[in-house]
FIMIKOL-483293 format. One record per residue (C-alpha): residue in three letters; x negated, y, z negated. Coordinates in nm, 3 decimals. Layout:
BEGIN
@residuo = ALA&c1 = X&c2 = Y&c3 = Z
...
This chain:
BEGIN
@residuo = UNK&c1 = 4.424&c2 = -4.902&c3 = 2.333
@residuo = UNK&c1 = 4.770&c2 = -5.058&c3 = 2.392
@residuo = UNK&c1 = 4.872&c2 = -4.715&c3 = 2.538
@residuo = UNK&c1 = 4.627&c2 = -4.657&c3 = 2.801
@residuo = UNK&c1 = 4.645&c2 = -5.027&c3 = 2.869
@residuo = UNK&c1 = 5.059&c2 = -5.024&c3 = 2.923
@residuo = UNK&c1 = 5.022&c2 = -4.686&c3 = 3.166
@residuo = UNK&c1 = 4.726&c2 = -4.887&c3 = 3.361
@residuo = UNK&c1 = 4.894&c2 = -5.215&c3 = 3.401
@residuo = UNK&c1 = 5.201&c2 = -5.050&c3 = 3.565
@residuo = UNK&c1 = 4.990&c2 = -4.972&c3 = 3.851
@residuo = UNK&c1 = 4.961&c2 = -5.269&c3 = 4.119
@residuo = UNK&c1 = 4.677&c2 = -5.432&c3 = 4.161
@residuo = UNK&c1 = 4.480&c2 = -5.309&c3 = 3.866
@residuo = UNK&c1 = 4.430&c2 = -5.527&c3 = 3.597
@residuo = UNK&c1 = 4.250&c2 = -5.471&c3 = 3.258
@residuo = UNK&c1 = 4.070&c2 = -5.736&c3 = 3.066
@residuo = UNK&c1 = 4.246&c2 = -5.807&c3 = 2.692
@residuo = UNK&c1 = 3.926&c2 = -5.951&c3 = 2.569
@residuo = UNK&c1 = 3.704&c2 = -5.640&c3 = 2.550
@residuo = UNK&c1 = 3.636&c2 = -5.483&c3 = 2.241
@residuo = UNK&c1 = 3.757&c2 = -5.137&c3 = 2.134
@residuo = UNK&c1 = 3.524&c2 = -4.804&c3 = 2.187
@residuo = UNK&c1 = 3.608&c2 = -4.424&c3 = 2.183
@residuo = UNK&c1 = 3.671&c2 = -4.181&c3 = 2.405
@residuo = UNK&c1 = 3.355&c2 = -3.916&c3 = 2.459
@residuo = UNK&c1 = 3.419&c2 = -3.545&c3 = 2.435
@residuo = UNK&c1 = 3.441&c2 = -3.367&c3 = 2.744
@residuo = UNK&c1 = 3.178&c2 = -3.111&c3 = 2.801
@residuo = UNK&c1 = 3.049&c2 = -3.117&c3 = 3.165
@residuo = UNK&c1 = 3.138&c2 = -2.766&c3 = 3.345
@residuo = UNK&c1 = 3.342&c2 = -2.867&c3 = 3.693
@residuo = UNK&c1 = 3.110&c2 = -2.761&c3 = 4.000
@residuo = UNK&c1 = 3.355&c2 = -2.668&c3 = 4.224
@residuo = UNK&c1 = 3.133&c2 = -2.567&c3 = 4.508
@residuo = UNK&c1 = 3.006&c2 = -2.905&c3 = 4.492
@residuo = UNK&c1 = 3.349&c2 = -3.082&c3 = 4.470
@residuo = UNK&c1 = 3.447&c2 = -2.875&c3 = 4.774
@residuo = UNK&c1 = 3.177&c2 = -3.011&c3 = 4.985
@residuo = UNK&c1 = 3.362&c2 = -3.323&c3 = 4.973
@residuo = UNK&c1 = 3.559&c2 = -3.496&c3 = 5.222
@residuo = UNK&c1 = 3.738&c2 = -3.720&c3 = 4.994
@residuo = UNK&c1 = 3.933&c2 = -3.844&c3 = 5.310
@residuo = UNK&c1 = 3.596&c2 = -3.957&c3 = 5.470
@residuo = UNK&c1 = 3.513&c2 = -4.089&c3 = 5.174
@residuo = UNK&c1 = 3.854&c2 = -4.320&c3 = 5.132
@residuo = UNK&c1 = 3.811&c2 = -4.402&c3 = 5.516
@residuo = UNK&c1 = 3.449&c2 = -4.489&c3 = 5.538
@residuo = UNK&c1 = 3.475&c2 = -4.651&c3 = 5.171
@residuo = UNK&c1 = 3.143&c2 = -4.482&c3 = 5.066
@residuo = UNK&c1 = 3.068&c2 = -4.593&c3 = 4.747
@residuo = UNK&c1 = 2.734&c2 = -4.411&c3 = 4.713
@residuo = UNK&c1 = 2.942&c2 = -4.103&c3 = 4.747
@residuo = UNK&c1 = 3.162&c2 = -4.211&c3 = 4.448
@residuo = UNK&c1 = 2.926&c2 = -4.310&c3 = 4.208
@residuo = UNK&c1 = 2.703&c2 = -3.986&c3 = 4.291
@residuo = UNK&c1 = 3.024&c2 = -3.783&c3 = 4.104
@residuo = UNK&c1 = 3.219&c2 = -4.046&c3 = 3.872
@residuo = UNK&c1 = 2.999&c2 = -3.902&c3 = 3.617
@residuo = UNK&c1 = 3.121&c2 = -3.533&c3 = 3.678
@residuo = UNK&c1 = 3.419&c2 = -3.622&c3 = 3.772
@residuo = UNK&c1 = 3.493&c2 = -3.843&c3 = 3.443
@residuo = UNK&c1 = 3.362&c2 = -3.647&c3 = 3.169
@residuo = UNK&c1 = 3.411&c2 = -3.258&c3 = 3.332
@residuo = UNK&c1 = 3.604&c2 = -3.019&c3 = 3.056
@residuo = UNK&c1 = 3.939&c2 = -2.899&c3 = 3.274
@residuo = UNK&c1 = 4.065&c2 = -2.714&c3 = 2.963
@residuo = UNK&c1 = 4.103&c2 = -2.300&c3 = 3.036
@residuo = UNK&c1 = 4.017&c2 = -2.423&c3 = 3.428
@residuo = UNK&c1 = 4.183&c2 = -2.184&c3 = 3.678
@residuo = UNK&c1 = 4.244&c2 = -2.156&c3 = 4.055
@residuo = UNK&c1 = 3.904&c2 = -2.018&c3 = 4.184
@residuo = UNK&c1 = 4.156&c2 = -1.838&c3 = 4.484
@residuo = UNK&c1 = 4.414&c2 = -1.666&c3 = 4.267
@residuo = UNK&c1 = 4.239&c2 = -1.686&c3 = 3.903
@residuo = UNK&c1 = 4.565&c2 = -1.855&c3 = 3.781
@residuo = UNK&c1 = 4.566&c2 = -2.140&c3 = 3.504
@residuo = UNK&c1 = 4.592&c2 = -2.446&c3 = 3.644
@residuo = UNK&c1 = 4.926&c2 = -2.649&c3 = 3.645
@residuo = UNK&c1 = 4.940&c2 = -2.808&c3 = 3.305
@residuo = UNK&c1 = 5.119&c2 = -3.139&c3 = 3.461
@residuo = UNK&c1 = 4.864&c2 = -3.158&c3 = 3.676
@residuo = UNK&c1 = 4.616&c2 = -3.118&c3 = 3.415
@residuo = UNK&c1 = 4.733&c2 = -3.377&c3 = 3.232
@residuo = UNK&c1 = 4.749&c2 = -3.593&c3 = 3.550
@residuo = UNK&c1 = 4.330&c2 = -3.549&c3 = 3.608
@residuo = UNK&c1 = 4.302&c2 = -3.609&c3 = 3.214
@residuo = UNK&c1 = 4.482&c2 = -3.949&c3 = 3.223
@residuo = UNK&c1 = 4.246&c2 = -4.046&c3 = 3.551
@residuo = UNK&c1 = 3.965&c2 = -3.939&c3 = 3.356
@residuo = UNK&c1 = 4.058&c2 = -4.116&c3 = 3.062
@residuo = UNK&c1 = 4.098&c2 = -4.438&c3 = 3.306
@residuo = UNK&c1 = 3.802&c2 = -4.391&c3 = 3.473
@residuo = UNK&c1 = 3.606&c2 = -4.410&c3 = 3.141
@residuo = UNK&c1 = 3.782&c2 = -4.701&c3 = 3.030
@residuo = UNK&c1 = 3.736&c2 = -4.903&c3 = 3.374
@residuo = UNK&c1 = 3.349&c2 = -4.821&c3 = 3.295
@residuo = UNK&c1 = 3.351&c2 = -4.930&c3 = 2.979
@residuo = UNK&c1 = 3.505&c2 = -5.254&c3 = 3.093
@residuo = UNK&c1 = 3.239&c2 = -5.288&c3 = 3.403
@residuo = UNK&c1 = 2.949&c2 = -5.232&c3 = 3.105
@residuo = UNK&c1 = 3.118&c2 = -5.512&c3 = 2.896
@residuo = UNK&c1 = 3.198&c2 = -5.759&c3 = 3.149
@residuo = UNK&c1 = 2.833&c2 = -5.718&c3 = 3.304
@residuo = UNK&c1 = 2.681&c2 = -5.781&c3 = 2.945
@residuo = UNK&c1 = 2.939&c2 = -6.059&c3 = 2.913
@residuo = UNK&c1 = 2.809&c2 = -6.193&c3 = 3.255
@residuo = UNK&c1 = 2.458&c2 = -6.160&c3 = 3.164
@residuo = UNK&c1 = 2.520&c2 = -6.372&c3 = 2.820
@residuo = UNK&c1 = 2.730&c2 = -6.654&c3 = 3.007
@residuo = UNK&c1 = 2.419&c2 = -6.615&c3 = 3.309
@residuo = UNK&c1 = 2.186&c2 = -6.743&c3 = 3.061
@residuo = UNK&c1 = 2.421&c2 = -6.936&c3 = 2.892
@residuo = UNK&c1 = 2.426&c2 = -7.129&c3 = 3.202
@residuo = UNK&c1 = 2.074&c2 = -7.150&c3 = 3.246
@residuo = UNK&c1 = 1.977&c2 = -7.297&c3 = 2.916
@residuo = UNK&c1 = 2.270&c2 = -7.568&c3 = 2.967
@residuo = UNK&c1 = 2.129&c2 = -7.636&c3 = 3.355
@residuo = UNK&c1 = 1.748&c2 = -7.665&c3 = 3.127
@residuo = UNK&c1 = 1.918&c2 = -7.897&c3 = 2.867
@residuo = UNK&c1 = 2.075&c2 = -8.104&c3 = 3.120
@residuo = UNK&c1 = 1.708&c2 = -8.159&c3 = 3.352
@residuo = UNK&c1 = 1.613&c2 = -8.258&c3 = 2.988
@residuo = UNK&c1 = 1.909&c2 = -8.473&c3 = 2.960
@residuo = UNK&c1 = 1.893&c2 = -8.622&c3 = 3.283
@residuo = UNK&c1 = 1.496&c2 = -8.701&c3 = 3.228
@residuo = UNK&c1 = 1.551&c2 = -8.884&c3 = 2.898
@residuo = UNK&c1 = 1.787&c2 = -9.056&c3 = 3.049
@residuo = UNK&c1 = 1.579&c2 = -9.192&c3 = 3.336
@residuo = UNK&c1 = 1.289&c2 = -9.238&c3 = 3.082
@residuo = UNK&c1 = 1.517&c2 = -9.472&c3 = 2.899
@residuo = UNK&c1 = 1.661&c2 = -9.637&c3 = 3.204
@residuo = UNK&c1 = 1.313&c2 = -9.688&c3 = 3.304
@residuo = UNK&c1 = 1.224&c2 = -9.835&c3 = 2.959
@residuo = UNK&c1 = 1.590&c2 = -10.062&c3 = 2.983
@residuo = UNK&c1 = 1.491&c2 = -10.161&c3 = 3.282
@residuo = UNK&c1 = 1.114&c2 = -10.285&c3 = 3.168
@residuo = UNK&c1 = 1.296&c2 = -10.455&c3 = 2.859
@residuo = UNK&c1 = 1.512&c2 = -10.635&c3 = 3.035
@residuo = UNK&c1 = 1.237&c2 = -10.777&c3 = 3.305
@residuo = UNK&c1 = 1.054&c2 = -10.905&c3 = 2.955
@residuo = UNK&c1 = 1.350&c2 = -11.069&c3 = 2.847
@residuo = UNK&c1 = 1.344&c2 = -11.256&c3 = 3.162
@residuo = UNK&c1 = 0.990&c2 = -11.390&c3 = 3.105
@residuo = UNK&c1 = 1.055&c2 = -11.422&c3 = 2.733
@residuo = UNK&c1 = 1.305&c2 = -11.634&c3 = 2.839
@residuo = UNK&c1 = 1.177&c2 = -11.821&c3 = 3.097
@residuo = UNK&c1 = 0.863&c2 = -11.909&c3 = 2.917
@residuo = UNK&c1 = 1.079&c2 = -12.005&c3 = 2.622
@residuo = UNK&c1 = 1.270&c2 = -12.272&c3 = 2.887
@residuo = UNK&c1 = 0.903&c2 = -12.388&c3 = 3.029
@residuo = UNK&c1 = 0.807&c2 = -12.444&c3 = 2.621
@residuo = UNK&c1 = 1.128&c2 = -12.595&c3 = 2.555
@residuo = UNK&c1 = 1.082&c2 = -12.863&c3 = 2.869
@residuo = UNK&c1 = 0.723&c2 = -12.890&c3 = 2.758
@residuo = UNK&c1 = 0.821&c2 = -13.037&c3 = 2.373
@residuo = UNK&c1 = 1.108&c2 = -13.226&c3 = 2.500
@residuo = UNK&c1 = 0.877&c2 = -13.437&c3 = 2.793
@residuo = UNK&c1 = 0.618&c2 = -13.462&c3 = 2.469
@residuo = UNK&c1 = 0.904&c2 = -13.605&c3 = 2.256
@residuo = UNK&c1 = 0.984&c2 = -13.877&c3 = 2.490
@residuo = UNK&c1 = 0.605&c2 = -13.979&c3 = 2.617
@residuo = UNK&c1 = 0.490&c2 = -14.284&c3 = 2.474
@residuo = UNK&c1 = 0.156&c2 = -14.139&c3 = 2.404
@residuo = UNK&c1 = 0.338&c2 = -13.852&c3 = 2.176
@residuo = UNK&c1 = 0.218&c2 = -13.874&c3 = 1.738
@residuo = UNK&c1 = 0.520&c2 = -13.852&c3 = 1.496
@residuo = UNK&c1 = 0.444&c2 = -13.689&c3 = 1.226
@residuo = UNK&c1 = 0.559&c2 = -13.920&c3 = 0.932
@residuo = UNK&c1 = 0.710&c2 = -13.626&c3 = 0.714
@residuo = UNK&c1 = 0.973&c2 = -13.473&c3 = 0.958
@residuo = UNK&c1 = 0.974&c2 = -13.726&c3 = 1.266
@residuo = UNK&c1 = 0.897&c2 = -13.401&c3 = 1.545
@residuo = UNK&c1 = 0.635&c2 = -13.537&c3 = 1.824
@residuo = UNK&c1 = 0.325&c2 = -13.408&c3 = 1.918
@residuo = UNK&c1 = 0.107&c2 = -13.489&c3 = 2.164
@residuo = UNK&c1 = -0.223&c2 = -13.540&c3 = 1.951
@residuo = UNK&c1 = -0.347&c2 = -13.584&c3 = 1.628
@residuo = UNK&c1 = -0.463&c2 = -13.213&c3 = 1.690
@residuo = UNK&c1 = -0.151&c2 = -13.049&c3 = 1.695
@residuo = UNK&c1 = -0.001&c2 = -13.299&c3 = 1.411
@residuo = UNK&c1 = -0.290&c2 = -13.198&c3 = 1.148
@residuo = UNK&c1 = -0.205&c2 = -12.823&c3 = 1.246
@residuo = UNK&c1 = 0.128&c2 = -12.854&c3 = 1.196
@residuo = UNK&c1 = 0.132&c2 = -13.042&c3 = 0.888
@residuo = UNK&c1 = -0.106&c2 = -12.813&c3 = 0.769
@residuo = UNK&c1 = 0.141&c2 = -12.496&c3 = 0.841
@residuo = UNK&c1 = 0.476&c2 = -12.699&c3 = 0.788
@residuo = UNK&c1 = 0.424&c2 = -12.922&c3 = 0.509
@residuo = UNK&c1 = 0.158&c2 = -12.810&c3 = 0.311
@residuo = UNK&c1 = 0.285&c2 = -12.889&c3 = -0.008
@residuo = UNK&c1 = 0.398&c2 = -13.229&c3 = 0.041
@residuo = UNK&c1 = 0.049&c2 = -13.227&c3 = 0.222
@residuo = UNK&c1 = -0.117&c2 = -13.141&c3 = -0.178
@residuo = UNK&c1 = 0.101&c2 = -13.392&c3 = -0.352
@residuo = UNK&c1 = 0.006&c2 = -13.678&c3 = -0.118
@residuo = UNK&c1 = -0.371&c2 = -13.589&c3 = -0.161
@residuo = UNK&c1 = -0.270&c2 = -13.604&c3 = -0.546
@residuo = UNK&c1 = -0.106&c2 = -13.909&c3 = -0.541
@residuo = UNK&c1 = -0.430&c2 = -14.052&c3 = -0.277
@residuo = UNK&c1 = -0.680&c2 = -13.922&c3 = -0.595
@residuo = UNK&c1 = -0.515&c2 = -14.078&c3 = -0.879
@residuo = UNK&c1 = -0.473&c2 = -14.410&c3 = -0.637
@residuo = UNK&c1 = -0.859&c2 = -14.394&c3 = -0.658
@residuo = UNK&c1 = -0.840&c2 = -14.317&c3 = -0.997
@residuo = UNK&c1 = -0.651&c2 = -14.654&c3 = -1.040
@residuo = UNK&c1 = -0.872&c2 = -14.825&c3 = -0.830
@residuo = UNK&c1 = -1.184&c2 = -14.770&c3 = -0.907
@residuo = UNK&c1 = -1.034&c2 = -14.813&c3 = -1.270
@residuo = UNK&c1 = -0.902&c2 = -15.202&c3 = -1.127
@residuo = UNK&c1 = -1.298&c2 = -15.239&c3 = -0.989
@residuo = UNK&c1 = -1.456&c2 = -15.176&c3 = -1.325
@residuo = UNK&c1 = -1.263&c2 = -15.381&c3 = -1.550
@residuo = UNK&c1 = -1.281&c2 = -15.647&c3 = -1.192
@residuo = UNK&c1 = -1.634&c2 = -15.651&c3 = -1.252
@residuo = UNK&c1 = -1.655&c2 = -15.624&c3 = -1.666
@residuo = UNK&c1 = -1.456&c2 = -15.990&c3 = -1.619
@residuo = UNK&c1 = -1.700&c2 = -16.117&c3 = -1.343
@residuo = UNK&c1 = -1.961&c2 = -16.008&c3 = -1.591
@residuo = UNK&c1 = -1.780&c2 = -16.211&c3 = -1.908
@residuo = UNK&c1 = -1.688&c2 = -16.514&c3 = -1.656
@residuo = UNK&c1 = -2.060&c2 = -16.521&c3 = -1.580
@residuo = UNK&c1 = -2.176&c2 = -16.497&c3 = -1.914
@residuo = UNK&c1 = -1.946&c2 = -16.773&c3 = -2.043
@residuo = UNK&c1 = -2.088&c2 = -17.016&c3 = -1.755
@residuo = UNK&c1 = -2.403&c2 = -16.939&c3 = -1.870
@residuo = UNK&c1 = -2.342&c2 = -17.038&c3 = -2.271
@residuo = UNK&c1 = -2.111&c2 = -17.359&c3 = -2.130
@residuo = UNK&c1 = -2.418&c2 = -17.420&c3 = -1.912
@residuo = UNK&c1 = -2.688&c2 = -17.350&c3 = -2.207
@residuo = UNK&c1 = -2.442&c2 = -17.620&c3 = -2.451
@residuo = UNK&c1 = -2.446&c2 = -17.922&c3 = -2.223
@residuo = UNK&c1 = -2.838&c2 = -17.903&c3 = -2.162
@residuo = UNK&c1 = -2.853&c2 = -17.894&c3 = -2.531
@residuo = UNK&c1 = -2.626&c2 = -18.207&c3 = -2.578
@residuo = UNK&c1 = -2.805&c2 = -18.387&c3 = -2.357
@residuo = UNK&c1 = -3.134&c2 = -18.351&c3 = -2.563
């Protein structure tokens, strides 16, 4: 309402939101209750700033019907200036409510608003120690990770250089028994492992292939004594 807004703003002091959404005007159809109005001390009121006393007639006072009013003295209309006067603060009045109702339900919204962000943030703020926590615990295993990997480290290297260390004959590392040389040329070099045992078999293959025909010639070399033996005894007779 850009024209109630412009007559309100050149008031000091009173300032109207731009944000709140447009409404209309209700019909005025409240009868005035001048007996009641007249039991008023509005300059009480103003001094004493009673509030309860204003918001017991803003109602009456905002949405009365002052059309075809006249003076309950003299039974004369009332002035139309001044008419128009009451009808602007009425009109004001109803807008400055309107605005109270908005900015409440806008302070309501932003109220909980708030709260959900203050929840999400204790949820925030908990991961976030959870994970420090866990950080923390990672890092103190990293340590021992690494410290044990130093201890291991010092532990191959003295085995390396004691004379009572095994080299294994494939890849030259040291070890400090046969035990931990068979296991590790069982994990490391298992295939060179199979081809030596295959190479070992057909050695044996070979050999026991050299005994047999070794011992088909002792076999021939004896039998041939024997005939060169049998011939001389046979000369001889």
């Amino acid at each position: 309402m850009p024209g109630a807004t412009g007559i309100l703003g050149a008031s000091p002091g009173l300032t109207i939101p731009v944000d709140i959404p447009p409404f209309h005007f209700q019909p005025r159809r409240v009868s005035v209750d001048w007996r009641r109005f007249s039991a008023i001390d509005v300059e009480q009121v103003a001094r004493e700033v009673d509030v309860a006393t204003l918001q017991e007639h803003i109602s009456g006072v905002t949405f009365c019907n002052l059309d075809g009013e006249r003076c309950p003295h003299c039974g004369q209309p009332a002035d139309p200036v001044l008419l128009k006067v009451l009808r602007m603060a009425q009109l004001s009045i109803e807008y400055l409510l309107h605005c109270q109702e908005c900015l409440g339900t806008s302070l309501a919204m932003h109220t909980q608003c708030l709260r959900d962000a203050h929840a999400k943030l204790a949820c925030i703020q908990q991961q976030a120690a959870e994970q420090a926590a866990q950080l923390r615990g990672a890092k103190e295993e990293s340590r021992r990770w690494k410290k044990l990997i130093a201890m291991q480290q010092l532990f191959l290297q003295a085995a390396f250089f004691s004379p009572t260390s095994i080299l294994c004959h494939l890849c030259g590392k040291a070890f400090m028994n046969n035990s931990f040389l068979q296991a590790h040329v069982q994990r490391r070099h298992a295939e060179a492992t199979e081809q030596m045992e295959d190479k070992v078999e057909e050695l044996k293959a070979k050999l026991w292939e050299t005994q047999q025909q070794l011992e088909a010639e002792r076999e021939a070399e004896k039998l041939r004594r024997e005939q060169v033996r049998g011939e001389g005894t046979t000369t001889h007779l």
